[in-house]
Backbone as a ProteinNet text record, in pm:
[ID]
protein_1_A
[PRIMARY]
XXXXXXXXXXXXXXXXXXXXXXXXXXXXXXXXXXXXXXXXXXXXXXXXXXXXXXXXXXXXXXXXXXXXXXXXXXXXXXXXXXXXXXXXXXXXXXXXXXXXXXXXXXXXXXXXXXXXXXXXXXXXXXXXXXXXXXXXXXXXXXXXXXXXXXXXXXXXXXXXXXXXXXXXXXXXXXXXXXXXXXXXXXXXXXXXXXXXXXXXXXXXX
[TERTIARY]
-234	-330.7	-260.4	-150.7	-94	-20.8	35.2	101.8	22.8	-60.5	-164.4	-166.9	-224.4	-285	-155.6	-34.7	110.3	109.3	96.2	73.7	-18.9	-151.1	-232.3	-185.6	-152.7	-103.3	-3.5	117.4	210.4	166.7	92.1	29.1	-38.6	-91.8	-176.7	-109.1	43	106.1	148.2	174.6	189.2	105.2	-29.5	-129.5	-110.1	-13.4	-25.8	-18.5	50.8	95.7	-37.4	-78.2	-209.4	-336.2	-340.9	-433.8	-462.6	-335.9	-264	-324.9	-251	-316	-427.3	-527.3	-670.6	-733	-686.1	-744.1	-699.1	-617.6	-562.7	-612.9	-641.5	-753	-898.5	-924.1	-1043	-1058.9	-998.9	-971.1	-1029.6	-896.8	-884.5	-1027.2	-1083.6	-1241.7	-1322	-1312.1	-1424.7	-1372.5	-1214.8	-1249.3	-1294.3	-1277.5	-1308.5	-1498.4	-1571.2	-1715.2	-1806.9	-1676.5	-1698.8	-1779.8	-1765.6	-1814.1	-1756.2	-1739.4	-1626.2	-1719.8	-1821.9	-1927.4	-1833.8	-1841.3	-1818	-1702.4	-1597.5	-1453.4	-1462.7	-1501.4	-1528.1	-1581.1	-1742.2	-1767.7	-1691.1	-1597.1	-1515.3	-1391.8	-1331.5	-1195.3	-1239.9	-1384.6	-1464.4	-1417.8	-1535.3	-1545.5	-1393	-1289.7	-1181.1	-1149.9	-1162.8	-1121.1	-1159.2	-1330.2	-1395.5	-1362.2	-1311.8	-1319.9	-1152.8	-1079	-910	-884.6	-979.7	-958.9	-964.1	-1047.1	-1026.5	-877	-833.6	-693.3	-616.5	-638.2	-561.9	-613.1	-727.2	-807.1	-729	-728.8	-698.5	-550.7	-458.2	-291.4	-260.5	-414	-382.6	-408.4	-498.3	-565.3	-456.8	-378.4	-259.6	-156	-144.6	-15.5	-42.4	-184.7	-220.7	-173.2	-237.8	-222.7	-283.6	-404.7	-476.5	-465.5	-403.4	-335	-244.1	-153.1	-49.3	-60	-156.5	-194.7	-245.8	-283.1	-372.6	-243	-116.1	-7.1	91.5	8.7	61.3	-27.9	24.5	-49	-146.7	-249.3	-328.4	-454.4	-575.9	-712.5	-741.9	-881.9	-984.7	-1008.1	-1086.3	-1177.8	-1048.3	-951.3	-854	-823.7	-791.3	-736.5	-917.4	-1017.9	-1141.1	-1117.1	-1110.1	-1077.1	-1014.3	-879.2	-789.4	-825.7	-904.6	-906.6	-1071.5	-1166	-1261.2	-1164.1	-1065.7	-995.4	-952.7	-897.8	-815.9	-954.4	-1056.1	-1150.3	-1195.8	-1221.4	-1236	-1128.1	-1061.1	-949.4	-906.9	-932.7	-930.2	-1039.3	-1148.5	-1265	-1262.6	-1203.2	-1189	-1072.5	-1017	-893.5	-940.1	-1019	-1106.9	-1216.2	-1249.5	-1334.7	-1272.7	-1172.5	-1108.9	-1016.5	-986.2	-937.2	-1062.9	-1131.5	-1337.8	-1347.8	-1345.5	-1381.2	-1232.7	-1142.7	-1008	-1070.3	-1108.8	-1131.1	-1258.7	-1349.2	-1466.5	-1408.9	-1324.4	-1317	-1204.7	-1149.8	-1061.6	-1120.4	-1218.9	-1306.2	-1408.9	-1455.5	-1633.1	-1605.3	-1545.8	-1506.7	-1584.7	-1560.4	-1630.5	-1787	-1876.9	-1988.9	-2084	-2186.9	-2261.5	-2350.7	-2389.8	-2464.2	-2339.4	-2217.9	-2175.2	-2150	-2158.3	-2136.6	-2003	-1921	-1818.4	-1755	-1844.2	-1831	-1906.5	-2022.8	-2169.5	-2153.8	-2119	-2135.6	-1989	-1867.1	-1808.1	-1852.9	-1874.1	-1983.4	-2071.5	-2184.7	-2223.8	-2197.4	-2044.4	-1985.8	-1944.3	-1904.3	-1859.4	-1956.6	-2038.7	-2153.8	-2190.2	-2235.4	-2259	-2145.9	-2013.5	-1884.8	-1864.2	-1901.7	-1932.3	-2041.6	-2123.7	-2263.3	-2232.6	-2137.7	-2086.6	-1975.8	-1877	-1820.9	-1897.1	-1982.2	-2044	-2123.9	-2185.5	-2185.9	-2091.1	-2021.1	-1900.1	-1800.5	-1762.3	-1700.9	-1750.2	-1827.6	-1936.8	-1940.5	-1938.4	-1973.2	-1834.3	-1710.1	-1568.1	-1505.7	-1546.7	-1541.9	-1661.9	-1746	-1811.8	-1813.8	-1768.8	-1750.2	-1623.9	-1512.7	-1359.2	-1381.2	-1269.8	-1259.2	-1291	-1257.9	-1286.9	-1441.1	-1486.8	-1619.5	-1703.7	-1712.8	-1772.1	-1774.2	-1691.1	-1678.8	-1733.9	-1864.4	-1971.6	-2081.1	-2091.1	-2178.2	-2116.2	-1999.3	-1934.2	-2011.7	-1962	-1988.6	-2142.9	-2219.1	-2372	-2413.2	-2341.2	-2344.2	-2332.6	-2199.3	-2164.3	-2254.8	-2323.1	-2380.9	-2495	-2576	-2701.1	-2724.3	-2617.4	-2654.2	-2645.4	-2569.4	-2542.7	-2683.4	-2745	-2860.2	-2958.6	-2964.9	-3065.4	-3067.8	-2928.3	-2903.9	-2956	-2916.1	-2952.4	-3087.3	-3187.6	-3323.3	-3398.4	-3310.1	-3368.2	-3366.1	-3205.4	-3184.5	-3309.9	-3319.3	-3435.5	-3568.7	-3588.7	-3734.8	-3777.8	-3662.1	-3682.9	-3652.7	-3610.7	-3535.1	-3678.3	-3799.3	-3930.5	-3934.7	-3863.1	-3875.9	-3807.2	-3866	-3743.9	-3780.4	-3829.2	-3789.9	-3845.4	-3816	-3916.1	-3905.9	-3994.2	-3939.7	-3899.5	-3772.2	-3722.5	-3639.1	-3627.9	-3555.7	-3421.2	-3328.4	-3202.3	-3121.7	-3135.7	-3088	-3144.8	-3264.3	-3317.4	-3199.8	-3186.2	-3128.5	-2954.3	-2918	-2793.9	-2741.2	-2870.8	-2850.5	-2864	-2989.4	-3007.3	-2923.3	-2798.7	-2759.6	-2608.3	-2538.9	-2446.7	-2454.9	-2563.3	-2610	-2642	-2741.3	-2792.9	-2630.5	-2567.2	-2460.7	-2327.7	-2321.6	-2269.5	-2332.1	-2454.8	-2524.7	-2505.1	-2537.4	-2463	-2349.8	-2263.5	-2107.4	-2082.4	-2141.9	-2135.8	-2177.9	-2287.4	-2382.5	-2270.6	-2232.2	-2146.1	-2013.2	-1971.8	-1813.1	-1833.5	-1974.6	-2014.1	-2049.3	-2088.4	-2093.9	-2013.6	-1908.6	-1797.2	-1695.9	-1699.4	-1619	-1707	-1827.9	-1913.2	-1847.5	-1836.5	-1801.2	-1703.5	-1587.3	-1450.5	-1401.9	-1492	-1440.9	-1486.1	-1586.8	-1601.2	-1534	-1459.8	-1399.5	-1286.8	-1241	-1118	-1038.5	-921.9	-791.3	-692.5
1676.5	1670.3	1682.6	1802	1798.2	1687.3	1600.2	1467.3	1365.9	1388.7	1263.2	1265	1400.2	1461.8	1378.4	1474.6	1400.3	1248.9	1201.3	1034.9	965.6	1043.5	906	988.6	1132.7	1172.3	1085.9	1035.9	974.6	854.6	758.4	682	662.2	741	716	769.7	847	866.7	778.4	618.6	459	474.2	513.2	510.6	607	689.2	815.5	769.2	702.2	641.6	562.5	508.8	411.6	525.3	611.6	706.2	797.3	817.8	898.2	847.6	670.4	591.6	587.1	588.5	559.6	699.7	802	905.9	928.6	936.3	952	861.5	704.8	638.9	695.3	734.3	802	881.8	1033.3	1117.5	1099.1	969.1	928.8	854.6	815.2	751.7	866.9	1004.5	1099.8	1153.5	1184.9	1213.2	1200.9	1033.1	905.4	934.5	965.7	973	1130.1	1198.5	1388.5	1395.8	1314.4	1358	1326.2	1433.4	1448.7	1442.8	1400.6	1410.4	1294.2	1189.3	1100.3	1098.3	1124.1	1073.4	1251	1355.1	1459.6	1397.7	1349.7	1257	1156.1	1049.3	1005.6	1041	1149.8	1219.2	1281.9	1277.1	1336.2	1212.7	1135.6	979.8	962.3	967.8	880	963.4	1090.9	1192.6	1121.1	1082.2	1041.2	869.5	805.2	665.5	620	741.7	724.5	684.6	802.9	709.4	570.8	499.1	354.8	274.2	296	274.9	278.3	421.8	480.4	382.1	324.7	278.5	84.3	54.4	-66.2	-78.3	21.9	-22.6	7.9	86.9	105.8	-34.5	-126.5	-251.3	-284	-308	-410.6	-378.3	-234.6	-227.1	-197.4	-238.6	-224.3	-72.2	-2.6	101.6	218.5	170.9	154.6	200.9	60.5	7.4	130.4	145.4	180.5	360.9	401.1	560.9	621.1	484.3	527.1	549	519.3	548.8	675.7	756	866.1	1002.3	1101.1	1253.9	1266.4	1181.2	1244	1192.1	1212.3	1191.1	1077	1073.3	910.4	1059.1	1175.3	1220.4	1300.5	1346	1372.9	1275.4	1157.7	1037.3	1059.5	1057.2	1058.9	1174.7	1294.6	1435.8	1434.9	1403.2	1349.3	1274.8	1205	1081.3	1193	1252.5	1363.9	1498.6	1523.2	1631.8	1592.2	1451.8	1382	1371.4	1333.3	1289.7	1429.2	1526.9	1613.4	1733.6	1705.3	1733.3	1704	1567.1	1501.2	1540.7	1473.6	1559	1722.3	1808.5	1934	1932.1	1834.6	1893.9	1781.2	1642.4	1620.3	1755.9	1809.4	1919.8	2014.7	2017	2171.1	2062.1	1941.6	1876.8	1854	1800.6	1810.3	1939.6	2032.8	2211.1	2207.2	2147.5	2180.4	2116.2	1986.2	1882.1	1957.7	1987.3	2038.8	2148.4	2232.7	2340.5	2354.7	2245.1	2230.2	2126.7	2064.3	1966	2040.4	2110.4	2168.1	2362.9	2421.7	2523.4	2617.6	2743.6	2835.6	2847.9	2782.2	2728.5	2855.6	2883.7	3014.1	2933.1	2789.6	2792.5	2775.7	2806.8	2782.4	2636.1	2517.9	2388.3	2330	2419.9	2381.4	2388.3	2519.3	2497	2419.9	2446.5	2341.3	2243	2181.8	1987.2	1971.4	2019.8	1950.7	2034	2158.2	2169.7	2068.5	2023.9	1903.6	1795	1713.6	1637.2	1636	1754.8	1763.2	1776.1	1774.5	1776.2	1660.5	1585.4	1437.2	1359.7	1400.6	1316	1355.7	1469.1	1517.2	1429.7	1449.9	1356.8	1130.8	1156.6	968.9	986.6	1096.6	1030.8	1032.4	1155.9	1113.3	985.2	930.7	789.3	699.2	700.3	600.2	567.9	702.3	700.7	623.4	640.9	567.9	452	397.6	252.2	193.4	231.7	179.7	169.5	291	281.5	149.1	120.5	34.1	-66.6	-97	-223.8	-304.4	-192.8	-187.8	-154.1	-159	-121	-282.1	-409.1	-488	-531.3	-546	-569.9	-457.7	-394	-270.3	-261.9	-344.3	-254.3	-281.3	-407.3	-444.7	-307.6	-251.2	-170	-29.5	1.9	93.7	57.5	-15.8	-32	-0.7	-46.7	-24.8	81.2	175.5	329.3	411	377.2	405.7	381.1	242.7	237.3	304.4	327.8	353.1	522.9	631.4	748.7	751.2	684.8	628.8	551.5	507.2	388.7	506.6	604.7	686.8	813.1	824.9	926.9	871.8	719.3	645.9	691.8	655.7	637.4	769.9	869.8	1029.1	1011.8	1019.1	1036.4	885.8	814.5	714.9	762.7	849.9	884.8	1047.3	1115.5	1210.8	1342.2	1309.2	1405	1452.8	1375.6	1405.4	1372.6	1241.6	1197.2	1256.7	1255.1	1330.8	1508.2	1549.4	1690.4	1777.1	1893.3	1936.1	2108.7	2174.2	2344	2440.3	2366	2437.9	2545.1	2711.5	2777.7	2785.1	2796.5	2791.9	2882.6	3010.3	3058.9	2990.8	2911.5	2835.2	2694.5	2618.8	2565.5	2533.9	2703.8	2752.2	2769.8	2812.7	2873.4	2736.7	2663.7	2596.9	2424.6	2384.9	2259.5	2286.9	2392.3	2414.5	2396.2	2447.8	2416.5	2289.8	2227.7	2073	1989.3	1982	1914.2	1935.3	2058.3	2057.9	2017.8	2015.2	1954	1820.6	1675.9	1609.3	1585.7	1620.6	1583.1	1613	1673	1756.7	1609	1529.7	1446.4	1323	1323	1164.9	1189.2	1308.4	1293.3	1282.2	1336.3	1247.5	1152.6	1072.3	933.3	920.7	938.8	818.8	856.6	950.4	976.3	852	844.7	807	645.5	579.5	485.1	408.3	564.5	470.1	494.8	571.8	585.9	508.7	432.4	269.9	143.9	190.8	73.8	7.4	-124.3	-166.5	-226	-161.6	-255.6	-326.5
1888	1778.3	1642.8	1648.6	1523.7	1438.6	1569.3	1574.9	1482	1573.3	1538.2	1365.1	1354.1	1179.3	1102.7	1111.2	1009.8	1000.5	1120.2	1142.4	998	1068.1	938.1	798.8	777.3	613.5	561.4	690.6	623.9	665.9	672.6	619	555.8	488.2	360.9	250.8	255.7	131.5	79.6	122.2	63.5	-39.4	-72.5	-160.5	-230.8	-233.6	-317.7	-450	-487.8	-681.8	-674	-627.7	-660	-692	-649.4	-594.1	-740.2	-751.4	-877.3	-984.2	-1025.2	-1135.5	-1164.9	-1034.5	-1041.3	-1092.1	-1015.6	-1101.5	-1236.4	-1318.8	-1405.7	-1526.4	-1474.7	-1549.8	-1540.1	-1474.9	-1519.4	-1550.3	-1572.4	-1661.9	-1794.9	-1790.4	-1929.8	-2017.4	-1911.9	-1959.5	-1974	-1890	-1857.4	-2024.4	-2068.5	-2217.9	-2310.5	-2267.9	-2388.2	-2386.6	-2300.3	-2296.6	-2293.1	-2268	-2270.8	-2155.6	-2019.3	-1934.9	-1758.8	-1736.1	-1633.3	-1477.1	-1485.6	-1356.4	-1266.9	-1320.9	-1249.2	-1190.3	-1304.5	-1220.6	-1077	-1105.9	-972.2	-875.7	-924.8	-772.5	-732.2	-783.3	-741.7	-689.1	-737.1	-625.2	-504.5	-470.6	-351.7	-233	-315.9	-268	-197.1	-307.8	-227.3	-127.5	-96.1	3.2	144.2	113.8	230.5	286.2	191.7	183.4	266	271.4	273	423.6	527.8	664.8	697.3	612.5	635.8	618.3	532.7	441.6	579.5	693.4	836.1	961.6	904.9	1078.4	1047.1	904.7	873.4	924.8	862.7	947.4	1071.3	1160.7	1261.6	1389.2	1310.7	1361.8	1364.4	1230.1	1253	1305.8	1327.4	1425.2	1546.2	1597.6	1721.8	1798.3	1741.8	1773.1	1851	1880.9	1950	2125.1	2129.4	2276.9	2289.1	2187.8	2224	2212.3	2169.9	2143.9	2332.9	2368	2464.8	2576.6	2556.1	2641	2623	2552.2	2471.4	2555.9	2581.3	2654.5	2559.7	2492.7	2423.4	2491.3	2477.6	2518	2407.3	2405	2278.1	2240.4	2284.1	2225.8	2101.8	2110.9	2025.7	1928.7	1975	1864.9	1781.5	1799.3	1728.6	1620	1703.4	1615.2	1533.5	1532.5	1442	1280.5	1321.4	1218	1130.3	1207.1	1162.7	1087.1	1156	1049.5	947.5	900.9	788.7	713.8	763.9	676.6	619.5	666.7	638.7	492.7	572.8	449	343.5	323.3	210.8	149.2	247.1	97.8	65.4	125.8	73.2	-38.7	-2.4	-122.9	-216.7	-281.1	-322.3	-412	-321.5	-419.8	-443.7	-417.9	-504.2	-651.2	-655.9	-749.6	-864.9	-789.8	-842.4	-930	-888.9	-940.8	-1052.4	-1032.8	-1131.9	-1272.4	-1223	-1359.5	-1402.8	-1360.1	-1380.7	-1497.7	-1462.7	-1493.8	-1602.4	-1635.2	-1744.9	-1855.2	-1779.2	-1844.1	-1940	-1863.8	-1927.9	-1919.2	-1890	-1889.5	-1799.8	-1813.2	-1740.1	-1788	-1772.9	-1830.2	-1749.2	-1826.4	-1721.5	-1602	-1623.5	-1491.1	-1350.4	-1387.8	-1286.3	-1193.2	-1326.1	-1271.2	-1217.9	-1308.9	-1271.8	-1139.1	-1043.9	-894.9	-799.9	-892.9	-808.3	-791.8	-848	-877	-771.2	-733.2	-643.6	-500.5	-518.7	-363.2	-356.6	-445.9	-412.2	-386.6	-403.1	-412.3	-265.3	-201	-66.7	29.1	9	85.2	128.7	-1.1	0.9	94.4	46.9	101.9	234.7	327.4	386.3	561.7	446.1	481.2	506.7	433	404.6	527.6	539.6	645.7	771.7	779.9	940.8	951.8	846.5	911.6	887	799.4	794.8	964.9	1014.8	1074.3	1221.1	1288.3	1374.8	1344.5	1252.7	1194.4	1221.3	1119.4	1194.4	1333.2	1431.2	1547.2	1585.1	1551.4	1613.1	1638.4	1500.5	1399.8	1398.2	1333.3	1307.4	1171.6	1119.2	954.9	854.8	946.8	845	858	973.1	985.1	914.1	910.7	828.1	718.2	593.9	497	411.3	427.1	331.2	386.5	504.4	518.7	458.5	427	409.5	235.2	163.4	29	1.6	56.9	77.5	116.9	185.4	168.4	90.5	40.3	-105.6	-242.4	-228.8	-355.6	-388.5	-180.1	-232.6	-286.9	-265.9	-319.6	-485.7	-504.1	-688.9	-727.3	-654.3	-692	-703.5	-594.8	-593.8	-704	-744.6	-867.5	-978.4	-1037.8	-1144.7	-1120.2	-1030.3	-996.5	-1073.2	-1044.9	-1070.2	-1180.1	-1251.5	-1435.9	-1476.9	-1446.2	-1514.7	-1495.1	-1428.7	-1413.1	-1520.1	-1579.3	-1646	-1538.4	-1402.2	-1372.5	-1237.6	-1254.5	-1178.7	-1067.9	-1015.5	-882.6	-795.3	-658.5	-582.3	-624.2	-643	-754.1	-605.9	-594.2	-469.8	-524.5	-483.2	-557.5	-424.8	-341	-256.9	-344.3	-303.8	-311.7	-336.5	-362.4	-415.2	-248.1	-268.1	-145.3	-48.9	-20.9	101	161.7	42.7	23.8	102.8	0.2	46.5	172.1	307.2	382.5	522.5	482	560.8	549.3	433.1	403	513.9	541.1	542.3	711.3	747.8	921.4	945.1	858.3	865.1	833.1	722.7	755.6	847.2	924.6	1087.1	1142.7	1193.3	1295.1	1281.3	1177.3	1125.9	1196.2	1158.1	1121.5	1318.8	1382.7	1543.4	1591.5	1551.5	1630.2	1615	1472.9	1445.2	1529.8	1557	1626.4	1735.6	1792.3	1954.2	1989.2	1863.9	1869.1	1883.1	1778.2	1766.4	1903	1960.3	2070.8	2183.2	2191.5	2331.5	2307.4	2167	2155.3	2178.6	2135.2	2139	2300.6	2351.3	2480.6	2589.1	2574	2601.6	2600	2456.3	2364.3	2476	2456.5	2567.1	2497.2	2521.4	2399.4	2465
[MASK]
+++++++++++++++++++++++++++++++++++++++++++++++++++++++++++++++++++++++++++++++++++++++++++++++++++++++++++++++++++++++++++++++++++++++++++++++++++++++++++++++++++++++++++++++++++++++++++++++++++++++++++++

């Protein structure tokens, strides 16, 4: 398992300078506009979006085939690719909470931690279905549905800020909230890695 993990990191450190640039341009826009929301939800985003980048060079180096000749199990090679995704978006929101917090400062509502807990939640929430979908699919067949995932939580945010903040609005509790999102997105994230295990362990290479 540990194998596996180093594997897709040092494949996706090819992207590290690209990764770099891209954040760093947006920085530079979140100054230019004094608002740092976006480029946070975006270093989330790429946390969750990076396994693909791992499932795409794994198509082409057929790797697949060749994992399955290795002492490891499917339901591990699955785990694997769920811990990377996972990790990235955590270290995603602790980069999220940095910019936040050098951006907008120690602010009293405490946004500067909120908004990338929310960010990981959401990103969180995107890989358990993302991931199911690439196992299903592959990484290239998928990635108009992958984009269409992506757009529609942004479509639905626009939707809110255009309505005065009313739609959507509900007067759940704050500790309610707290207690019951953190169980609902394990349960989640529990259901999609048994998918994607039931799937790929079907799969024939």
């Amino acid at each position: 398992m540990k194998g596996l993990f180093i594997k897709d990191l040092l494949t996706i450190r090819r992207y590290g300078k690209i990764m770099v640039g891209a954040v760093i341009l947006m920085l530079a826009a979140s100054f230019f506009l004094e608002d740092f929301s976006f480029v946070s939800a975006m270093v989330v985003v790429f946390g969750a979006t990076l396994p693909i980048t791992v499932f795409s060079y794994d198509t082409l180096a057929h790797w697949d085939g060749y994992s399955l000749t290795l002492p490891v199990t499917r339901r591990q090679l699955v785990t694997s690719k769920y811990l990377l995704g996972l990790t990235l978006s955590a270290i995603g929101s602790l980069l999220s909470a940095l910019i936040n917090l050098v951006g907008e400062g120690m602010d009293e509502n405490r946004l500067w931690i909120v908004l990338p807990l929310i960010f990981l939640a959401g990103s969180i929430l995107y890989l358990s279905i993302l991931l199911p979908l690439v196992y299903q699919f592959g990484a290239e067949k998928s990635r108009l549905m992958i984009i269409l995932i992506l757009i529609l939580p942004f479509s639905i945010a626009a939707l809110y800020e255009k309505s005065g903040g009313t739609l959507f609005s509900f007067a759940l509790p704050v500790p309610l909230i707290a207690a019951v999102l953190p169980l609902a997105l394990l349960a989640v994230l529990a259901l999609s890695w048994y998918i994607s295990c039931r799937i790929y362990e079907h799969k024939e290479f």
